[in-house]
C-alpha positions, 0 to 999 in steps of 0.5 A: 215446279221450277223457280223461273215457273214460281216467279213467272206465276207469282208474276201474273197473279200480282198483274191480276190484282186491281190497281186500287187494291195493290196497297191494301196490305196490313202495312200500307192500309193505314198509311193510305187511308191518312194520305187520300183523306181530304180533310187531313190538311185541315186537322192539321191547320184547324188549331191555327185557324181556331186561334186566328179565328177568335183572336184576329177575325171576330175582333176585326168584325167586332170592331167594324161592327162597333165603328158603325154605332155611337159605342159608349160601353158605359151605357145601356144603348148603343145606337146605330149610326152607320157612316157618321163616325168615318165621316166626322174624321173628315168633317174639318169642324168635328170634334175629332178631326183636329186631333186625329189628324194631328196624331196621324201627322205625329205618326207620320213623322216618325215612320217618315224617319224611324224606318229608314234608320231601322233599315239601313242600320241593321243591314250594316250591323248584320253585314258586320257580324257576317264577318269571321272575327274573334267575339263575333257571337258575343257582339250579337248577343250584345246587339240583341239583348235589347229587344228582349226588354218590354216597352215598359221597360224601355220607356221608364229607363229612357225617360230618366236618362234624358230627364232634362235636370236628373238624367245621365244623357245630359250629364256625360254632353256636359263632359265632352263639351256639348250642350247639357241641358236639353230637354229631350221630352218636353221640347221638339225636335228633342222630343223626336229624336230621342223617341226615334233614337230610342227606338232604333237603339231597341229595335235594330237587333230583330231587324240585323237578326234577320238580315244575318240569317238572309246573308248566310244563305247567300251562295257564295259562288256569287262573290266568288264569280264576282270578284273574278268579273272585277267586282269591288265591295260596293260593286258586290253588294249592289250587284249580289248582296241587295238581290240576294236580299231583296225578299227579306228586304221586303218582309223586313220593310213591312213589318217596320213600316207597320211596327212604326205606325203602331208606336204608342208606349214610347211616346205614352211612358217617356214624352206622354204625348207631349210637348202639348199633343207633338208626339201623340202618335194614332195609337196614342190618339185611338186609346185616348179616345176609346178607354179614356173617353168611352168614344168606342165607335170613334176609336174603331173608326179610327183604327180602321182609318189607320188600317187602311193607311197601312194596307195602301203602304204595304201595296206600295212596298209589294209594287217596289220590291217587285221582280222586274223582267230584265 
């Protein structure tokens, strides 16, 4: 039998094998057993969905659950009370509604001014480590290592470098002429702006980290063709860099939207809510409410209150960032 007569058969018998059996071979049987099972997906992502289920699905029902019922962990009973709680938060002779929505009010204030600032000066700190400069590396080091530190730490450190009598703030104003006796925790709007400033200073370095990462994958054929159309630097970053960005524009403006809203240990370790309850923020207000007062249901209906605040904002961020047809 010649060589062409041996192809041509060897040819035919492999015609004759059945599709479904043509990868049956010793080293393709396992492999294509894992690629056609179903569940395969699934074992990969259940100890995600464990976790998400335990940490973040059953204590969000747990807390609807709890919302409904006049909830004082300290007592044997814990009666159903369906609605009563979401509508003493909107009945203006309650005993809630006053500080409640006062610590909305609070919360709302510094949302209104923190994120702008933590939107626009990151981006302006990343577009300045985008740069080729000697130290470029160092410099975001510096500009990250704050974020590094916990809140606890922020806060002590904070609250003794604006101390009206003692603190390094006031002493070095004093230096340069400016007023050296203002009282940044205990007084508004000293008491804001030190909470926001404090705030940006800790922050900005996530926000620019991320802005820089976004900026490096900017092609930069889109400078390039931009500068040959006559393109100036202002005209390039409307026109190329706020597009490019316009994703991450919308991540980061949800998440410092939501981190905003949820400040409390600021306010907690360097004004403790005061001066009287002016910077005693929603989160401030719940745990009060909850730990402090035993009002666990109240407290649950107010974070929920809270939660859907939230989730109206991020709709309305999904409805700004959205592509819009030329």
């Amino acid at each position: 039998m010649t060589a062409s007569t041996q192809v041509t058969a060897s040819r035919e018998e492999v015609a004759a094998i059945p599709r479904g059996k043509a990868a049956t071979g010793p080293g393709r049987r396992r492999g294509s057993r894992l690629e056609h099972n179903p569940w395969t997906p699934w074992v990969f992502l259940a100890p995600y969905l464990v976790l998400f289920g335990v940490f973040v699905v059953l204590p969000a029902l747990l807390g609807l659950w709890i919302s409904l019922h006049s909830w004082d962990y300290t007592l044997p009973l814990k009666p159903f009370v369906g609605l009563e709680n979401y509508i003493s938060l909107f009945t203006p002779d309650s005993i809630n509604y006053t500080d409640f929505w006062a610590s909305m009010r609070a919360t709302a204030i510094f949302t209104i001014f923190s994120v702008p600032l933590l939107l626009a000066i990151p981006l302006a700190v990343a577009l300045m480590m985008n740069q080729k400069f000697p130290g470029r590396n160092f410099f975001r080091a510096v500009y990250f290592a704050p974020y590094v530190l916990g809140v606890a730490v922020i806060g002590v450190l904070w609250r003794y470098l604006l101390d009206s009598n003692i603190g390094l703030v006031n002493y070095y104003l004093g230096l340069i002429g400016l007023p050296d006796d203002t009282a940044w925790t205990t007084s508004t709007p000293a008491a804001w702006v030190a909470l926001i400033g404090v705030t940006v200073w800790w922050t900005l370095g996530f926000n620019a980290v991320i802005y820089l990462a976004a900026l490096q994958d900017i092609p930069g054929e889109l400078y390039e063709a931009a500068r040959v159309d006559g393109a100036n630097a202002w005209q390039q970053f409307w026109n190329v860099t706020i597009p490019g960005l316009r994703p991450i524009l919308m991540f980061v403006t949800l998440i410092t939207l939501i981190a905003s809203a949820n400040m409390f240990g600021q306010s907690y370790l360097m004004t403790q809510g005061g001066p009287s309850r002016e910077t005693r923020t929603a989160i401030y207000q719940i745990t009060e409410t909850g730990l402090r007062n035993f009002q666990m249901g109240d407290a649950a209906a107010m974070s929920y209150v809270l939660t859907l605040f939230l989730m109206v904002l991020s709709v309305v961020v999904f409805w700004l960032f959205r592509e819009r047809k030329a």
